[in-house]
C-alpha positions in Angstrom: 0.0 0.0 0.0 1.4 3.3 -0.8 2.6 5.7 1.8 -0.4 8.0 2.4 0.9 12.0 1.0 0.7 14.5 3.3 -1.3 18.3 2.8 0.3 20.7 5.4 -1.1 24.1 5.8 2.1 26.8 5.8 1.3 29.5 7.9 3.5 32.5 7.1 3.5 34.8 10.5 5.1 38.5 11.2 4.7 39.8 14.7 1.1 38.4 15.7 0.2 38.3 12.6 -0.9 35.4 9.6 0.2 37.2 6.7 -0.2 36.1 3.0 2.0 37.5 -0.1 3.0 36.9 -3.7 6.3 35.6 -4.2 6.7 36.4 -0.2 6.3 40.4 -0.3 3.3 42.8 -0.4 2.3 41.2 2.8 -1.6 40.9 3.9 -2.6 40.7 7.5 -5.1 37.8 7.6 -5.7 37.1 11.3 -4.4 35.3 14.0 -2.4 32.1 13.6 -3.6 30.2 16.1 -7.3 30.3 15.0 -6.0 29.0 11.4 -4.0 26.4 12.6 -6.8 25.2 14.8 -9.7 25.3 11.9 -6.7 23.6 9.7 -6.4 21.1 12.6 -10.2 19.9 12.7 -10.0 20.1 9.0 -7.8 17.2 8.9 -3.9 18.8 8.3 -1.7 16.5 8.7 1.0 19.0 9.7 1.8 22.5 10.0 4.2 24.9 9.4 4.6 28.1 11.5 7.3 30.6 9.4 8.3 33.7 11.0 9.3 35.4 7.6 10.9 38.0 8.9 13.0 36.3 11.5 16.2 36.0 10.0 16.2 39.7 8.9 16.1 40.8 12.1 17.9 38.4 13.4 15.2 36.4 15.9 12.9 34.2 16.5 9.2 35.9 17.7 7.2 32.7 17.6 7.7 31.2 21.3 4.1 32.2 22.4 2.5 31.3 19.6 4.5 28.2 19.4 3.3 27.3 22.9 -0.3 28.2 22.9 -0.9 26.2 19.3 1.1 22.9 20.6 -1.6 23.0 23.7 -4.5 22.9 21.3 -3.7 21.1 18.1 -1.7 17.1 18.2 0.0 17.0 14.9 3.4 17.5 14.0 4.7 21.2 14.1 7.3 22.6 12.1 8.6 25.9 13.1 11.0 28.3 10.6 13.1 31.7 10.4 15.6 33.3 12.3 17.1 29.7 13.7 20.6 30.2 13.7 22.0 27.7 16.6 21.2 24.6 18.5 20.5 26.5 21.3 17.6 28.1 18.9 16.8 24.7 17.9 16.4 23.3 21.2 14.1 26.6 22.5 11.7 25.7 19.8 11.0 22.6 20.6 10.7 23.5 24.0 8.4 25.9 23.0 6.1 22.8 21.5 7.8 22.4 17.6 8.1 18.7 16.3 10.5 20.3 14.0 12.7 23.0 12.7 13.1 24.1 9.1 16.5 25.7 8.7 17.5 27.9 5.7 20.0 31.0 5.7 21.7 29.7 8.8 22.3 26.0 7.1 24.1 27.9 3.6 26.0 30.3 5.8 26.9 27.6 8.1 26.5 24.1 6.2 27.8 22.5 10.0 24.7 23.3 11.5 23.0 21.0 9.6 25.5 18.3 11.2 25.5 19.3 14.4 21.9 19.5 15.1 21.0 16.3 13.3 23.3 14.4 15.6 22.3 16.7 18.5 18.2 16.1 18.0 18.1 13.0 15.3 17.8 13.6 11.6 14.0 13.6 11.8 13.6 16.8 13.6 15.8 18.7 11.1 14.2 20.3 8.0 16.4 21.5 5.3 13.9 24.0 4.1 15.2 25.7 0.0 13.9 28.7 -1.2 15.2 29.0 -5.6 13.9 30.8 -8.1 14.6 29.8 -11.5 17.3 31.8 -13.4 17.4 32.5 -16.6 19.4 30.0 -17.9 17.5 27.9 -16.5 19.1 26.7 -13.4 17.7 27.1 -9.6 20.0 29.0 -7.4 19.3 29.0 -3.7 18.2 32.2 -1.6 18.6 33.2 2.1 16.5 35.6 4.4 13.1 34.7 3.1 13.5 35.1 -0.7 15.3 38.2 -0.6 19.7 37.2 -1.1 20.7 35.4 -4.0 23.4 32.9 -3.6 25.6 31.2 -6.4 24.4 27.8 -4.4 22.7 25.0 -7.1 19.3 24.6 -5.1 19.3 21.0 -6.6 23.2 20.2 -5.4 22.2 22.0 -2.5 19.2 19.6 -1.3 21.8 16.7 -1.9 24.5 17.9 0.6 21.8 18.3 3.1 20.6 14.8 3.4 24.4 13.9 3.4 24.5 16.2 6.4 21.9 14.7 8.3 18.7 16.7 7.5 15.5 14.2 7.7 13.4 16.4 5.2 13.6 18.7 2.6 11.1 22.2 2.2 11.1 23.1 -1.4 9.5 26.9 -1.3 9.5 28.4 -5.3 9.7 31.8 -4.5 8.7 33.1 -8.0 5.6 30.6 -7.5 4.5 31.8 -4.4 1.4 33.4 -3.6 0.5 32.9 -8.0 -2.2 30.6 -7.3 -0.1 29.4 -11.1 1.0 26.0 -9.9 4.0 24.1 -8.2 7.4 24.2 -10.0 7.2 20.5 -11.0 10.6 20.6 -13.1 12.7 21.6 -9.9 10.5 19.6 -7.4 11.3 16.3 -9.8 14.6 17.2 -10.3 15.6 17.7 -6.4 13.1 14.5 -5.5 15.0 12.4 -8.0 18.1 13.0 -6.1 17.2 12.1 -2.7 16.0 9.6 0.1 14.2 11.4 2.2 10.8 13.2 2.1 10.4 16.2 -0.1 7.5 18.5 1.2 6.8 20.5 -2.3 5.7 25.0 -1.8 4.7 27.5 -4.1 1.9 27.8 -6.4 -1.1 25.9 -5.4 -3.9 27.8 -6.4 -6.5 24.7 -7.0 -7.1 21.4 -5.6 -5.8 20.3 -9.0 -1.9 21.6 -8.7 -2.0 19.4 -5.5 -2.9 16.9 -8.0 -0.8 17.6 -10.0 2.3 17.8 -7.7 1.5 14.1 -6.4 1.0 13.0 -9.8 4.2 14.1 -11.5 6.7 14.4 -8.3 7.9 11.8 -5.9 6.9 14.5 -3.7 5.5 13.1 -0.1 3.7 16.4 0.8 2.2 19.8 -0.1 2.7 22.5 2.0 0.0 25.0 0.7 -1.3 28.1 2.0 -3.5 30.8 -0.3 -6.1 28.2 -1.2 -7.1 27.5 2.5 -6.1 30.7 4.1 -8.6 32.6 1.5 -11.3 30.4 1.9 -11.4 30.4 5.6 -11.0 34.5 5.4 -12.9 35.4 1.6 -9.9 37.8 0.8 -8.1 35.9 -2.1 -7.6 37.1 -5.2 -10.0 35.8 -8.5 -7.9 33.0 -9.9 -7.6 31.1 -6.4 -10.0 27.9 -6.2 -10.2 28.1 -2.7 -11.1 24.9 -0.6 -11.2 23.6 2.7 -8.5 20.9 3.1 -11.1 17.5 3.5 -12.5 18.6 0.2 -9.2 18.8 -1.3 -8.3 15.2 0.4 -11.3 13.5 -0.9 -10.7 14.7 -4.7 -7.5 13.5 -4.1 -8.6 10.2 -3.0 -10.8 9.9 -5.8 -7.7 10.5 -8.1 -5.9 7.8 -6.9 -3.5 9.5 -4.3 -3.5 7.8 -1.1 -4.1 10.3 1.7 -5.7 10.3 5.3 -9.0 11.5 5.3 
């Protein structure tokens, strides 16, 4: 029996704040984390993911609170991003109730990390998490600091080293996708899920319960992480193209499709 694929709501926070953008700027204030992830919860999510998107600008992680007042009322794994720098950030968020951490810029500036807290906490609560954009020559570059710092780091080669170095998952995020409601990248999603062993949780670009479809389809992608097409439903502020849903309808026209998933 195939392994069931996983739909994780992303929830992008700033301050108190669930906030939604297009290619992660021109932020929207959407309302208060915690009630999304609970609704997502009851919904059926299989995960979460908290991202403080401006963490690693300012250098910090804001999420503690939120962190511990969502871990007392949902019981599915929590992933927790941005401005995690150090095992000693590491180890305050999952104090603070995260299942797991999702490092970026502080994994490329400090590939050792990725080592360290894998042997420190056990592969499976490290998330390599990879924001690209696709260049144009055609190749997918890495970026730090929430989409905004190009390196010269081959996202695909990138996603490689960081199994090597211990990381239990990878978090593919096409920032020129984002927030388009146009569909997952599925070129660089099957060309970094060709190359590894562990799970690849695909974000960017789901604007209708048939790019999850399609990402499942076409990918050896094991989950979704998708944001706009709940987020909007649940607060009626999307824009036109968005076929928003709630995430059991998506699961059961997934089902229907052929994709194993828990309903």
């Amino acid at each position: 029996m195939p392994l069931a694929k996983r739909l994780i709501p992303r929830l992008d926070i700033k301050g108190p704040n669930l906030v939604k953008g297009v290619c992660l700027e021109g932020l929207r204030v959407l309302g208060k984390p915690e009630d999304f992830a609970k609704l997502y919860y009851e919904q059926g999510a299989d995960e979460l993911i908290y991202q403080d998107i401006v963490a690693s600008l300012y250098g910090r992680n804001s999420l503690y609170d939120i962190i511990n007042r969502t871990s007392k009322e949902i019981f599915i794994p929590l992933t927790v991003g941005g401005g995690i720098r150090t095992v000693e950030d590491i180890s305050k968020v999952l104090r603070a109730g995260a299942d797991k951490v999702a490092i970026n810029t502080a994994a490329l500036l400090n590939p050792g990390l990725i080592d360290e807290a894998s042997r420190k906490f056990g592969s499976s609560t490290i998330v390599a998490a990879i924001e690209t954009i696709r260049q144009a020559d055609g190749r997918y570059l890495a970026f730090t600091d929430n989409g905004r710092n190009k390196t010269q780091v081959d996202a695909v080669s990138w996603a490689v080293e960081a199994q090597r170095r211990g990381a239990g998952e990878i978090l593919l995020t096409s920032v020129d996708k984002e927030g388009t409601g146009l569909g997952f990248d599925i070129d660089f999603i099957s060309r970094v899920a060709d190359k590894v062993k562990i799970p690849v949780v695909a974000h960017g670009g789901a604007g209708s319960s048939e790019h999850v479809l399609q990402v499942f389809k076409q990918t050896q992608a094991s989950g979704a992480a998708i944001s706009s097409i709940l987020h909007y439903n649940f607060s009626k502020l999307g824009p036109a193209n968005l076929k928003t849903a709630q995430l059991g309808e998506i699961k059961k026209y997934l089902v229907s499709e052929g994709i194993a998933c828990r309903l």
